[in-house]
Every structure is written in structure tokens, then in C-alpha cells.
N, CA, C and O atoms as a printed pandas DataFrame, in Angstrom:
     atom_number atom_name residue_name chain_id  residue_number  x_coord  y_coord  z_coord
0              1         N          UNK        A               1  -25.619    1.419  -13.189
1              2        CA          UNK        A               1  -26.825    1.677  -13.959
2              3         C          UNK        A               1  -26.625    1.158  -15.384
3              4         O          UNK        A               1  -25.545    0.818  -15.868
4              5         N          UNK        A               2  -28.064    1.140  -16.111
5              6        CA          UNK        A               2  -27.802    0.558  -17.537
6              7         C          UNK        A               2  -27.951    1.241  -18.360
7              8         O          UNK        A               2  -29.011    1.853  -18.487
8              9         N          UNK        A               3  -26.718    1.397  -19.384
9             10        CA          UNK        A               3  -26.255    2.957  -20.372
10            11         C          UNK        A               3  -27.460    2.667  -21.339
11            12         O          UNK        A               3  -28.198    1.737  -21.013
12            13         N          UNK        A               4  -27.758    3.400  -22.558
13            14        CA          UNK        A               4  -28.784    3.141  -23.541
14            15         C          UNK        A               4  -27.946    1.997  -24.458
15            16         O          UNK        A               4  -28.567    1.033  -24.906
16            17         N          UNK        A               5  -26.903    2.113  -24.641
17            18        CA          UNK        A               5  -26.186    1.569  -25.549
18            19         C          UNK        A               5  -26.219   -0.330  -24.962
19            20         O          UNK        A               5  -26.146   -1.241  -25.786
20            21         N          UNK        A               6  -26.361   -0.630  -23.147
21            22        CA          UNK        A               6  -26.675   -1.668  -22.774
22            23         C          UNK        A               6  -28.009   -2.268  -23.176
23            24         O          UNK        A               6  -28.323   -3.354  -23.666
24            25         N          UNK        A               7  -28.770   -1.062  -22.758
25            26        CA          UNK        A               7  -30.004   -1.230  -23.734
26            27         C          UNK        A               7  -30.402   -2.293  -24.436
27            28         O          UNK        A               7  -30.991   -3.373  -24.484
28            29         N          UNK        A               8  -29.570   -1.152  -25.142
29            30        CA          UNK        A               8  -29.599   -2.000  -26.750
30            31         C          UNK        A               8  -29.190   -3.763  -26.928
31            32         O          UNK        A               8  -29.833   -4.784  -27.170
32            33         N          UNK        A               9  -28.047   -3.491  -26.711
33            34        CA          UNK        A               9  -27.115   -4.845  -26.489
34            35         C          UNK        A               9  -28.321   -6.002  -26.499
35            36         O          UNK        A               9  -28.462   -7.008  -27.194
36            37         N          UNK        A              10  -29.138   -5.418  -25.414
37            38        CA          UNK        A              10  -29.695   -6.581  -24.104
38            39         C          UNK        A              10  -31.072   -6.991  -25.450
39            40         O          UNK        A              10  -31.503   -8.115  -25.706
40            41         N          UNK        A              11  -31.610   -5.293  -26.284
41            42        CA          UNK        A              11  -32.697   -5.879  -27.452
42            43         C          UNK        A              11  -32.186   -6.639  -28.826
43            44         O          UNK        A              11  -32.608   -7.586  -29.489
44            45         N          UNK        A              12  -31.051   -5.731  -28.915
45            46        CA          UNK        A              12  -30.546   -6.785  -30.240
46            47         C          UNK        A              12  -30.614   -8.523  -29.379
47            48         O          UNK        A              12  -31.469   -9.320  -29.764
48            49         N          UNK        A              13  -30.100   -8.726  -28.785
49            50        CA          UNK        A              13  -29.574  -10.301  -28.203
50            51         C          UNK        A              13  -30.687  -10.820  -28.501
51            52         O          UNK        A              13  -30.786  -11.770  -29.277
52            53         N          UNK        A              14  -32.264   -9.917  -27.563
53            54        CA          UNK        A              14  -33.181  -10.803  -27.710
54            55         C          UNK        A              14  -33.692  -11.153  -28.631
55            56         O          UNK        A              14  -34.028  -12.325  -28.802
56            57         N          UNK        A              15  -33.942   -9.922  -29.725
57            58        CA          UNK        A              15  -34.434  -10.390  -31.001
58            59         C          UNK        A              15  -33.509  -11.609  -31.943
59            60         O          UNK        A              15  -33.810  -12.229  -32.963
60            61         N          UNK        A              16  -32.258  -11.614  -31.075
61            62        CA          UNK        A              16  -31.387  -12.683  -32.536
62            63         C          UNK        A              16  -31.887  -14.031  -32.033
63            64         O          UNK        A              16  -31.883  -14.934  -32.870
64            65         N          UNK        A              17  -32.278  -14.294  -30.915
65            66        CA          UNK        A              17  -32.368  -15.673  -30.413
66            67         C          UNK        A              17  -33.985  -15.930  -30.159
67            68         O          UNK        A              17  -34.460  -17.065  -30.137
68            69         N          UNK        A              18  -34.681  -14.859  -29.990
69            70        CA          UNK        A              18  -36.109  -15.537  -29.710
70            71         C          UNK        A              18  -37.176  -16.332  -30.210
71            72         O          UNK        A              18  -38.180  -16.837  -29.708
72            73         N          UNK        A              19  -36.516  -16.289  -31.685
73            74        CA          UNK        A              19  -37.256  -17.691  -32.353
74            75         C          UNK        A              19  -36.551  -18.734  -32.803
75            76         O          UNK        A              19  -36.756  -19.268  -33.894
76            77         N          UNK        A              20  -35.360  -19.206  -31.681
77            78        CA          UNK        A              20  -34.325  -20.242  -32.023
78            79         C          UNK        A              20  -34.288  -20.854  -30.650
79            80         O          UNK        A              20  -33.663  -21.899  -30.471
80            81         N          UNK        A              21  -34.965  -20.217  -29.615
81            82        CA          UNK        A              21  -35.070  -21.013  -28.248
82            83         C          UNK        A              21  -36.485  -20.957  -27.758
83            84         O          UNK        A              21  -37.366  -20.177  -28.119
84            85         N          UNK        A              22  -36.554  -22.009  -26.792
85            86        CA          UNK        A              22  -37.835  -21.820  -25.903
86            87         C          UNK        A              22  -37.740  -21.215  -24.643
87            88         O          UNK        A              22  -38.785  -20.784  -24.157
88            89         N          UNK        A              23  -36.704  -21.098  -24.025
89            90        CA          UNK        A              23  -36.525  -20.365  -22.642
90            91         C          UNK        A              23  -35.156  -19.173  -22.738
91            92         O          UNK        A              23  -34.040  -19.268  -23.248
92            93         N          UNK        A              24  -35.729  -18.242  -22.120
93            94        CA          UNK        A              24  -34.777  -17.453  -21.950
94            95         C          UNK        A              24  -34.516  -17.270  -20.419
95            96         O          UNK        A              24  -35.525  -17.240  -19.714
96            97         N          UNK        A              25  -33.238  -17.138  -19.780
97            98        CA          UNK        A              25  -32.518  -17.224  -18.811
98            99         C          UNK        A              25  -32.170  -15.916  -18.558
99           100         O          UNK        A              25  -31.044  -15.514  -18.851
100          101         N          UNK        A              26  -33.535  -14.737  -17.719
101          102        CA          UNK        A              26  -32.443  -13.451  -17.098
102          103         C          UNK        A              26  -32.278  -13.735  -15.733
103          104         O          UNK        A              26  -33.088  -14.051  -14.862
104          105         N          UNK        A              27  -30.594  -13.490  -15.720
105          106        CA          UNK        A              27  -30.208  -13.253  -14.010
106          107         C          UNK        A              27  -29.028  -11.733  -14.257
107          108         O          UNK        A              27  -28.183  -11.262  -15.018
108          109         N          UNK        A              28  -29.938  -11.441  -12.685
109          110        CA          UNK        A              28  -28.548  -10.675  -12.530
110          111         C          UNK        A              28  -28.133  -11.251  -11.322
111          112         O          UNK        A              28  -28.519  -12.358  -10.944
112          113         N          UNK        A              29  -27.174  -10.360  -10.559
113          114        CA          UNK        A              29  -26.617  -11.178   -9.142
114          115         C          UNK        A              29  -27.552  -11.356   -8.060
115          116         O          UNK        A              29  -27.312  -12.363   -7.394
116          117         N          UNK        A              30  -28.712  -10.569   -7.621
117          118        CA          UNK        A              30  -29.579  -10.970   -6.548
118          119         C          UNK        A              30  -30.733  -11.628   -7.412
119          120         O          UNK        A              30  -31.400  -12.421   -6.748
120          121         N          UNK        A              31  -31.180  -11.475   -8.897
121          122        CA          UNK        A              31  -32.139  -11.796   -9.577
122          123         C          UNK        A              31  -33.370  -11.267   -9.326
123          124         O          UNK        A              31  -34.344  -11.588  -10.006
124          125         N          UNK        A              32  -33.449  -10.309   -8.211
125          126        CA          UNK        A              32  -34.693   -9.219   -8.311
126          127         C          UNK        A              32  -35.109   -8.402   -8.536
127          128         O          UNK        A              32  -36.277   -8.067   -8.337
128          129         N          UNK        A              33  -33.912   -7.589   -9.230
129          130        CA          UNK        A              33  -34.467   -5.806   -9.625
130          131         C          UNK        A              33  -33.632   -5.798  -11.313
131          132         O          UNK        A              33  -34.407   -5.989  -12.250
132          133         N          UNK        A              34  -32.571   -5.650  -11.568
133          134        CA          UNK        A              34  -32.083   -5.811  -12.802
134          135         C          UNK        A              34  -32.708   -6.716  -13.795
135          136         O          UNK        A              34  -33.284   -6.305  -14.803
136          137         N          UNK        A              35  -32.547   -8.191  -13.414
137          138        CA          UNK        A              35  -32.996   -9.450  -14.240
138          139         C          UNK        A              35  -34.514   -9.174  -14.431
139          140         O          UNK        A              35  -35.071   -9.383  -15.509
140          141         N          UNK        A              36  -35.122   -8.720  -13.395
141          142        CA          UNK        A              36  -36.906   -8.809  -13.407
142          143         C          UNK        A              36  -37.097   -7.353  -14.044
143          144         O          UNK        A              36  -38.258   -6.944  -14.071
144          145         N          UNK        A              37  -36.224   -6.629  -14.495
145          146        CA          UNK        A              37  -36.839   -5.598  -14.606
146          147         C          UNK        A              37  -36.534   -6.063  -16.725
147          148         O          UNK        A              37  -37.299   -5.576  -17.558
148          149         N          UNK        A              38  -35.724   -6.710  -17.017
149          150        CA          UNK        A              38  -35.788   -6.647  -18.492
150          151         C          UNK        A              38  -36.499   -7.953  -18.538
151          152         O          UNK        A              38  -36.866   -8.270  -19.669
152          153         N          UNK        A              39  -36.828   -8.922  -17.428
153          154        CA          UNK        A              39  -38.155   -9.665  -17.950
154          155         C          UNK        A              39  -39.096   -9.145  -18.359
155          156         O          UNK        A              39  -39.599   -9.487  -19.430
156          157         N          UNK        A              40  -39.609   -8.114  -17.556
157          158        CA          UNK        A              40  -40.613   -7.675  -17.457
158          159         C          UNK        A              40  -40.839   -6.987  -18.537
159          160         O          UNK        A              40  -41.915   -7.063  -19.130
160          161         N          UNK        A              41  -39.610   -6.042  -19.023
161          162        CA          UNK        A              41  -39.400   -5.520  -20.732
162          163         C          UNK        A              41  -39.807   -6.190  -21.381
163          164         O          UNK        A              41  -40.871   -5.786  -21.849
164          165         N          UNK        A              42  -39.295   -7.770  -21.948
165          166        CA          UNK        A              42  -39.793   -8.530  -22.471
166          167         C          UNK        A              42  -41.108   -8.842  -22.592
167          168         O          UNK        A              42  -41.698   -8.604  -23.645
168          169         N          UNK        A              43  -41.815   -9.493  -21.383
169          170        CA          UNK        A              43  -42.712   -9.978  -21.277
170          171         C          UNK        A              43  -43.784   -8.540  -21.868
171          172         O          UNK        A              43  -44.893   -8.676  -22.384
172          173         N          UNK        A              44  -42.992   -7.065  -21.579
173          174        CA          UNK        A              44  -44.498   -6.576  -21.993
174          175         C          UNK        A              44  -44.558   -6.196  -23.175
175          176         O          UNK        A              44  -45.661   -5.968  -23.672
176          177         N          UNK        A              45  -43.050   -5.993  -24.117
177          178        CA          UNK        A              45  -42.963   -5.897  -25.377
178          179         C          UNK        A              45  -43.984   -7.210  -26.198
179          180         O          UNK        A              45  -44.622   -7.047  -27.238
180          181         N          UNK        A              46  -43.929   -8.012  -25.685
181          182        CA          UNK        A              46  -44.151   -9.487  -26.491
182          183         C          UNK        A              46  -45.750   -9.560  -26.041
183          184         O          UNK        A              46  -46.654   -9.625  -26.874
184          185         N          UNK        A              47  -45.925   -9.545  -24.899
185          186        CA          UNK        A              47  -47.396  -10.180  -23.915
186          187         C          UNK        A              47  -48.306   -8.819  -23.825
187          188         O          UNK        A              47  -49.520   -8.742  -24.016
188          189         N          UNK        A              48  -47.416   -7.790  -23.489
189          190        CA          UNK        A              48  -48.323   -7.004  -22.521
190          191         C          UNK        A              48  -48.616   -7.255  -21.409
191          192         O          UNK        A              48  -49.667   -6.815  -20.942
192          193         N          UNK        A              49  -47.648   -8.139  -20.574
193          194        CA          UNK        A              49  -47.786   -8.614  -19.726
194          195         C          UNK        A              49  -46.463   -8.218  -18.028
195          196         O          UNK        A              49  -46.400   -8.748  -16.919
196          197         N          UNK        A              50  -45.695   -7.128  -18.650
197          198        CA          UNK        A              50  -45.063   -6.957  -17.751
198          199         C          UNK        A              50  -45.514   -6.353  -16.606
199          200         O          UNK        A              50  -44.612   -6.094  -15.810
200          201         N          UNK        A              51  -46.630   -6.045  -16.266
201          202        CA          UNK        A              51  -47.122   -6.009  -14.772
202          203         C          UNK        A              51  -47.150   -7.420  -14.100
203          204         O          UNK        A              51  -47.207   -7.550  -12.877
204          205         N          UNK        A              52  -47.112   -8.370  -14.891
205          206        CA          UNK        A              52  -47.168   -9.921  -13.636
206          207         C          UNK        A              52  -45.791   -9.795  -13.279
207          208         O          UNK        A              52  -45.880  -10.344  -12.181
208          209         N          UNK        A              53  -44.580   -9.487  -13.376
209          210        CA          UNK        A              53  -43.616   -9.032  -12.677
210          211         C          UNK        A              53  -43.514   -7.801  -11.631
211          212         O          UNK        A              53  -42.574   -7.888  -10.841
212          213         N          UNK        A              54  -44.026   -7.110  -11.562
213          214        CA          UNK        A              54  -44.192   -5.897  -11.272
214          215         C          UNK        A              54  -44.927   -6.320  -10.088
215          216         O          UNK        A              54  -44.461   -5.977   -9.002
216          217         N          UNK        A              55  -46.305   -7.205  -10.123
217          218        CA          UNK        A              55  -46.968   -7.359   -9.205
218          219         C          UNK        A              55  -46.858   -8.637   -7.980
219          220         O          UNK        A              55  -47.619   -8.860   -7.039
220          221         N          UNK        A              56  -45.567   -9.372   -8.417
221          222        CA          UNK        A              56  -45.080  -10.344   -7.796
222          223         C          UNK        A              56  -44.403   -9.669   -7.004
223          224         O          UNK        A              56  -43.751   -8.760   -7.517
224          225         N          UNK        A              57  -44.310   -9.847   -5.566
225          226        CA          UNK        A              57  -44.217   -9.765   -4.363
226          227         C          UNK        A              57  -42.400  -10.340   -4.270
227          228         O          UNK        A              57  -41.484   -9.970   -3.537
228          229         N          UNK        A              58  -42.447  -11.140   -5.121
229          230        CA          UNK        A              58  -40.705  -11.601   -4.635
230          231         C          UNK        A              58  -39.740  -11.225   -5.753
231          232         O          UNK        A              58  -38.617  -11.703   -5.916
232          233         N          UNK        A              59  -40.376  -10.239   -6.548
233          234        CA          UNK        A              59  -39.283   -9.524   -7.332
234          235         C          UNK        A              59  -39.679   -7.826   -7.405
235          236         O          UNK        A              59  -40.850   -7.474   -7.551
236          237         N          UNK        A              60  -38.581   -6.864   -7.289
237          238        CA          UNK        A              60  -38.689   -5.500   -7.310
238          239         C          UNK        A              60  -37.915   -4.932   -8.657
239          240         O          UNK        A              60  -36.751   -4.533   -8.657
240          241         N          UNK        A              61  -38.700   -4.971   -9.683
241          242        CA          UNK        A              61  -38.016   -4.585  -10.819
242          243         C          UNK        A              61  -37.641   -3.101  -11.132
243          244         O          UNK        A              61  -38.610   -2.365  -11.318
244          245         N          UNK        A              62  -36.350   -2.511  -11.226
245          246        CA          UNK        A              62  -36.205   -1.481  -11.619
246          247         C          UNK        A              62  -36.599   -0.434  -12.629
247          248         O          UNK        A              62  -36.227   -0.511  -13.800
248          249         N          UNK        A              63  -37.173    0.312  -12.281
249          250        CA          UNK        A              63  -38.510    0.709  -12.895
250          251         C          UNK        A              63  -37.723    1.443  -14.178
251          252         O          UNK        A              63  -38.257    1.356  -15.283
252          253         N          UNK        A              64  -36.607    2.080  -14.056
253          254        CA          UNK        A              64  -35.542    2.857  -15.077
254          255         C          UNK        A              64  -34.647    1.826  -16.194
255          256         O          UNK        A              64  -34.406    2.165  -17.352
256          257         N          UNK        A              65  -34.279    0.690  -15.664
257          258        CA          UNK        A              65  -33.836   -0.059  -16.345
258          259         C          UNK        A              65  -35.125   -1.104  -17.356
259          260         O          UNK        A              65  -34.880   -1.428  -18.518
260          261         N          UNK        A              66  -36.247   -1.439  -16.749
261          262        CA          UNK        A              66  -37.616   -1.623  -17.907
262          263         C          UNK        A              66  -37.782   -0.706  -18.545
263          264         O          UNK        A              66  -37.601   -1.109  -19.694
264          265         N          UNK        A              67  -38.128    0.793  -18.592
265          266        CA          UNK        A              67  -38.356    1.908  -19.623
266          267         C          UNK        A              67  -36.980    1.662  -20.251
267          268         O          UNK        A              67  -37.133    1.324  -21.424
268          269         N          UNK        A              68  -35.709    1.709  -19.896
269          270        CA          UNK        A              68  -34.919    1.668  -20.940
270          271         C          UNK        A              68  -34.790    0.562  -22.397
271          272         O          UNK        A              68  -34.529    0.719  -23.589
272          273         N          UNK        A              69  -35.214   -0.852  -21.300
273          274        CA          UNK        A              69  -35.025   -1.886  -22.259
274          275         C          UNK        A              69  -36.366   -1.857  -23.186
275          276         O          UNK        A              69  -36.195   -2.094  -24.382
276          277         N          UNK        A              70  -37.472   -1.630  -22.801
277          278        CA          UNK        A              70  -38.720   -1.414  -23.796
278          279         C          UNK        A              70  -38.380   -0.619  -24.350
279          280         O          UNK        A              70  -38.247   -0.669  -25.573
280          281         N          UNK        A              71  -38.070    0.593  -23.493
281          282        CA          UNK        A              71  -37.611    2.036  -25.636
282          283         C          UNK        A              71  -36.645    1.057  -26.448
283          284         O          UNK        A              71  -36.769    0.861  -27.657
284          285         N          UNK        A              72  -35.815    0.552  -25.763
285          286        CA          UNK        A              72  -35.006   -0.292  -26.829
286          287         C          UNK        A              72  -35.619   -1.109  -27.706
287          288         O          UNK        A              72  -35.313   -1.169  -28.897
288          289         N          UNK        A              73  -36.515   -1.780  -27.157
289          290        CA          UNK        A              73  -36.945   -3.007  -27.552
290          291         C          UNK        A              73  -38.168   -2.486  -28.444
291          292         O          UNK        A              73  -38.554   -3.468  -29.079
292          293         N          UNK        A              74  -38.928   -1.395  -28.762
293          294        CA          UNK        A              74  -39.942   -0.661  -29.204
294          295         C          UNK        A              74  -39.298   -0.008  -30.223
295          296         O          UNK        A              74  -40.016    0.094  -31.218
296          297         N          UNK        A              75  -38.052    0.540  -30.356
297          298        CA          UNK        A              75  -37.268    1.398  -31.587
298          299         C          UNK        A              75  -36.446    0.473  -32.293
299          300         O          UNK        A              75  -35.397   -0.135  -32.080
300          301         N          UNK        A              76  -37.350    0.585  -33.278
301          302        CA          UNK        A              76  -36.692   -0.565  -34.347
302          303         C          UNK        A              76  -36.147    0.334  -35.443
303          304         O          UNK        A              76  -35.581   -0.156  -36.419
């Protein structure tokens, strides 16, 4: 599982690099529940858009590890 303190890790990273790249690269080892679940953080911190992960059929994002990385990513 992902501690708060991974959390974190995973929001600091994004904020140091997201206006120094154009693509960001999440994998985890199957790339469907871990990786899609802090896309989906992302995408809804930034878009509001993390239900188009959610609602894609070929990824199952972990619903505990997105609430973690958005509180992260929301507590500044």
C-alpha cells in the first residue's frame, strides 16, 4: 500500500517537474491500478478530469491510493 509520506513524495515530484516537461510517464508493474490511480490524481487535480480514467474499461484505478495522492496534491 501507499504510506502518506509516498504520497507526498509522488506530489512534491510532480509539482518540481510539471512545467519543465511535456509528458509524464506513470507505470507501475501491471500499469492498471497503482499508475492509473495517481494519473487519475493528477489529471483531476489539474483537469478535473480524473473520471476519464476511472471510466476506461482497461484501467482499474485504486480508489485509496487517488484520495491519497489528491489530499497530497490539494495540501499545499
Amino acid at each position: 500500500m501507499l504510506s502518506d509520506e509516498q504520497a507526498k513524495q509522488i506530489s512534491d515530484f510532480y509539482r518540481e517537474v510539471k512545467d519543465d516537461v511535456d509528458i509524464i510517464i506513470c507505470q507501475c508493474e501491471h500499469g492498471q491500478s497503482r499508475s492509473a490511480a495517481i494519473a487519475a490524481a493528477i489529471l483531476e487535480y489539474e483537469y478535473k478530469k480524473g473520471i476519464d480514467i476511472f471510466a476506461n474499461d482497461d484501467y482499474f484505478p485504486n480508489k485509496v491510493i487517488f484520495r491519497k495522492v489528491l489530499k497530497s496534491l490539494t495540501d499545499i
